[in-house]
Structures are given as C-alpha cells and as structure tokens.
C-alpha positions, 0 to 999 in steps of 0.5 A: 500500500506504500506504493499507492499515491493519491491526488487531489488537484494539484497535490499529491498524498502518500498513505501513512501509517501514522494515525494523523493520515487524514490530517491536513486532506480537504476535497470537495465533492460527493460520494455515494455509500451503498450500504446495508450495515448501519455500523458501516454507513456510519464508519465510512461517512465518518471518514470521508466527512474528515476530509470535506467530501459529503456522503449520501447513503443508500441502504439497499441495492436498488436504493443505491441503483436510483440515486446513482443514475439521479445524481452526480457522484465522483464515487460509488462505495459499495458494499459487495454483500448489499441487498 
C-alpha cells in the first residue's frame, strides 16, 4: 500500500501509517455509500466527512441503483454483500 499515491488537484498524498493520515486532506465533492450495515454507513461517512467530501447513503441495492443514475457522484462505495 506504500506504493499507492493519491491526488487531489494539484497535490499529491502518500498513505501513512501514522494515525494523523487524514490530517491536513480537504476535497470537495460527493460520494455515494451503498450500504446495508448501519455500523458501516456510519464508519465510512465518518471518514470521508474528515476530509470535506459529503456522503449520501443508500441502504439497499436498488436504493443505491436510483440515486446513482439521479445524481452526480465522483464515487460509488459499495458494499459487495448489499441487498
């Protein structure tokens, strides 16, 4: 994973280790979780909000499907095991 190099604009941004990874990033710009797991939902809104990006959610695969193709997102985050 040390490999992997991240950017956002003009700036680039190496994975860390350390527990302060997500100190300093800001984006904007929204993502959309596709979820089932409320505890999962909570865990990934909570880290992208860290970083300035907004989060919506769908709590099932149909749901996701609907506001995937009504909204503009510059991510999907799926879960795998959705329903």
């Amino acid at each position: 994973m040390a490999d992997e190099i991240f950017f956002s604009g003009s700036k680039q941004y190496e994975p860390s280790t350390s527990s302060d990874t997500l100190q300093g990033l800001s984006l904007t710009g929204s993502v959309l979780v596709a979820a089932d797991n409320q505890k999962h939902q909570q865990l990934i809104i909570s880290y992208v909000n860290q970083i300035g990006i907004n989060a919506v959610v769908a709590d099932h695969g149909l749901d996701a499907v609907h506001k995937a193709l009504a909204g503009k997102y510059e991510l999907l985050i799926l879960d795998m095991q959705c329903q």
